[in-house]
Steps between C-alpha positions, in 0.01 A plus 500: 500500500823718587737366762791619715654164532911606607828343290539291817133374561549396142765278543295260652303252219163516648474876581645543107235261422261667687559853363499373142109416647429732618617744205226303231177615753327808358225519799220414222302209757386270278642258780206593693239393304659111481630498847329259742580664847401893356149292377449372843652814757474790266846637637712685288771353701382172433540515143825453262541825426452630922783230542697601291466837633641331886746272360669851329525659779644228695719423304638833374509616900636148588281507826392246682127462406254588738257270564203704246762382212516170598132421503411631194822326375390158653106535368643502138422092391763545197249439247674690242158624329636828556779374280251399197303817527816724453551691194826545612664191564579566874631180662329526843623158565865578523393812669284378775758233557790688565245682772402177659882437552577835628225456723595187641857598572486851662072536675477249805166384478276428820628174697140316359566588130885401536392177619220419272733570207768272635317230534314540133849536323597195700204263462344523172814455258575148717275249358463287812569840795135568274401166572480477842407887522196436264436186714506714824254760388262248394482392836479821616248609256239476761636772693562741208184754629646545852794655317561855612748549182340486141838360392496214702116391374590540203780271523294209664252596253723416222532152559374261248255276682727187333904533489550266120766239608858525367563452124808285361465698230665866623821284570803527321475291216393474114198455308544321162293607203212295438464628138802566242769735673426901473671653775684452820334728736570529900207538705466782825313275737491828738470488889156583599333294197688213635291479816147691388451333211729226352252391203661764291780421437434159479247591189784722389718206417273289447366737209846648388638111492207414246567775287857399462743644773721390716400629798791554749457588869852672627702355797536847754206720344239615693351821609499775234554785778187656410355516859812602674573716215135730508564512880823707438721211663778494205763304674282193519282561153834506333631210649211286409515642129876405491463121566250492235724727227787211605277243488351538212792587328703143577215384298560711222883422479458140569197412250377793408147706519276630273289666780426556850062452565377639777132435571449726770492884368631671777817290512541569106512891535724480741721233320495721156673743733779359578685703320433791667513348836861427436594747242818586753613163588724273416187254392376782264585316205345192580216627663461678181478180335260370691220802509561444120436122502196532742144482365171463631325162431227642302814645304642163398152319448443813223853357341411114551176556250262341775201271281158594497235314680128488460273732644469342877210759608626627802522921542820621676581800646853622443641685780776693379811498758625855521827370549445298111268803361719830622838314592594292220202658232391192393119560469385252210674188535310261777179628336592398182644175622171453679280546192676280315518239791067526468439726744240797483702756668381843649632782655357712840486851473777705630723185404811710535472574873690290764323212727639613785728230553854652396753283669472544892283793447203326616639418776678858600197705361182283577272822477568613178562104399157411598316790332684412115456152549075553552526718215662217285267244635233707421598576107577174419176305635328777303663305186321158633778283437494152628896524511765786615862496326793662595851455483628627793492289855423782682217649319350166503533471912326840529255458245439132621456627833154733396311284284336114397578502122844270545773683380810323284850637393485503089727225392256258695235556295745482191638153635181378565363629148787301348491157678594561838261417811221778605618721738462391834331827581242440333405228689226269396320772248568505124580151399770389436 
């Protein structure tokens, strides 16, 4: 794709980034074929390569989007199939990014969506603010049809129907190895996790622990940044991702690390990028460091040569998290991990299309939300599992949310496959 970027637009690292984008896109539209919102609108405009086609000319101009650009910009989910289908290697991410930023600093949105978006980026990565706020909408669940705005029933609609209490676990503090010593590893107990669903991460260390690592939990980490981050909101993404990069890295000049295991997919992707996120900074260095040390749980258990159990009988359906699949490309690992924990595992058709979930998307895009996640539902009770596995929190929310086959992050089944207690979703089925 030719561009006219000038000298001066140049000068500034994410329209160079941009251009350098933009310049790999030959207009083929392969992106179409794997891209969830073009599947579901049939818009042009709603596909990678439409956006791409706005987000040039915004950007080259350097007008203030108008607000056609900025919905077709906002119904993107950040999947990154498009980037998996592309012969040509072009990183939408960084692309669509740099958009989402320009958007949030120079459109003014209408006073609803400005308000909505405040209060997301300033609930959900605060453990207990998304306490109380998921305790509020259960009580207001009732009233969620008398809602005139699809956002805000699909925000009382979101809330589990039991809020888990509050684990010791995601504390700061270390896990000693309950087997000879591999690896010291520090664990991303995340934000939202930390209030949806804290069984994960207690099977996380429970399972990394038995396998041999010291399992450390960092004093001042927290949110990755993702959600403020997709949302264009930079100043505050980037702050959350710098008390992490300093956080993590006391531990690896006090004691050391051997890896950073993050069990929630959308948090790894946008972990392993920390070195682009900061690339300009004074923490580019260490934040390099740290995207390099980071690893996706499924990642380490491939390293930590997880034992082989006996067939247990039980068919599970592997929901691949775009942000694991397309974001990170690691396709074969918790099915492998699975088969060898005794699991029969199978796949739904379309497996490489997103849930719907996508961060906040759900919850800023209900429509289009609603209509993936049936489609979902729908391939993978075709599969007849008496299980659902994912390893993303928010796939499992949205998926969990359309269908009675209980649904489990990965590394529970793999903890419970090696010793560790059934998953409590699983309730009273199964054994033990």
């Amino acid at each position: 794709m030719q561009t006219t970027f000038t000298p001066d637009q140049l000068k500034d690292p994410g329209t160079a980034r941009a251009n350098e984008i933009l310049r790999t896109c030959v207009h083929c539209g392969f992106c179409t074929a794997t891209c969830p919102t073009y599947q579901v609108l049939g818009d042009e405009l709603d596909s990678p390569r439409g956006r791409i086609y706005l987000i040039k000319d915004m950007l080259e101009n350097e007008r203030v989007p108008d607000e056609k650009t900025v919905k077709h910009i906002d119904r993107c989910l950040s999947c990154l199939a498009c980037m998996t289908t592309c012969p040509s290697g072009v990183h939408y991410m960084h692309l669509v990014d740099h958009a989402r930023a320009y958007i949030e600093k120079t459109y003014k949105r209408p006073l609803s969506d400005r308000a909505l978006r405040w209060i997301l980026a300033r609930i959900i990565p605060h453990p207990t603010r998304f306490r109380l706020a998921l305790l509020g909408a259960r009580i207001g669940r009732p009233l969620a049809r008398f809602m005139p705005d699809p956002r805000l029933k699909a925000m009382l609609d979101m809330a589990p129907k039991t809020i888990p209490p509050v684990s010791r676990n995601d504390d700061p503090q270390s896990f000693a190895p309950k087997a000879p010593k591999k690896m010291r590893v520090a664990l991303m107990t995340g934000c939202a996790q930390k209030a949806l669903n804290t069984d994960i991460n207690d099977a996380t260390i429970r399972l990394l622990t038995r396998l041999g690592c010291e399992v450390v939990v960092a004093k001042g980490a927290g949110c990755c940044g993702a959600l403020t981050h997709h949302m264009g909101k930079e100043d505050q993404s980037h702050a959350s991702a710098a008390a992490n990069i300093k956080a993590w890295k006391a531990e690896i000049d006090s004691s050391g690390l051997d890896a950073i295991v993050i069990n929630t997919s959308g948090c790894g992707t946008t972990v392993k990028d920390y070195g682009h996120m900061f690339r300009t900074d004074p923490l580019a260095g260490d934040a390099a460091q740290i995207a390099g040390l980071a690893m996706d749980v499924s990642e380490l258990l491939m390293k930590l040569d997880i034992p082989e159990s006996p067939a247990k009988g039980l068919r599970v359906a592997y929901h691949a998290a775009c942000s694991l699949q397309h974001g990170q490309q690691i396709k074969t690992h918790p099915k492998t991990l699975l088969k060898r924990a005794g699991f029969e595992v199978v796949e739904p058709a379309d497996s490489h299309l997103c849930c719907g979930s996508a961060g906040t998307y759900n919850l800023l895009q209900p429509e289009i939300s609603q209509q993936l996640k049936a489609r979902k539902v729908r391939t993978l009770e075709a599969k007849q599992p008496q299980i659902i596995a994912a390893g993303n929190i928010g796939c499992m929310m949205q998926i969990g949310s359309g269908t009675d086959v209980p649904i489990v992050h990965t590394v529970e089944l793999l903890d419970w496959a090696t010793g560790g207690p059934k998953p409590r979703a699983l309730g009273d089925a199964f054994g033990q």
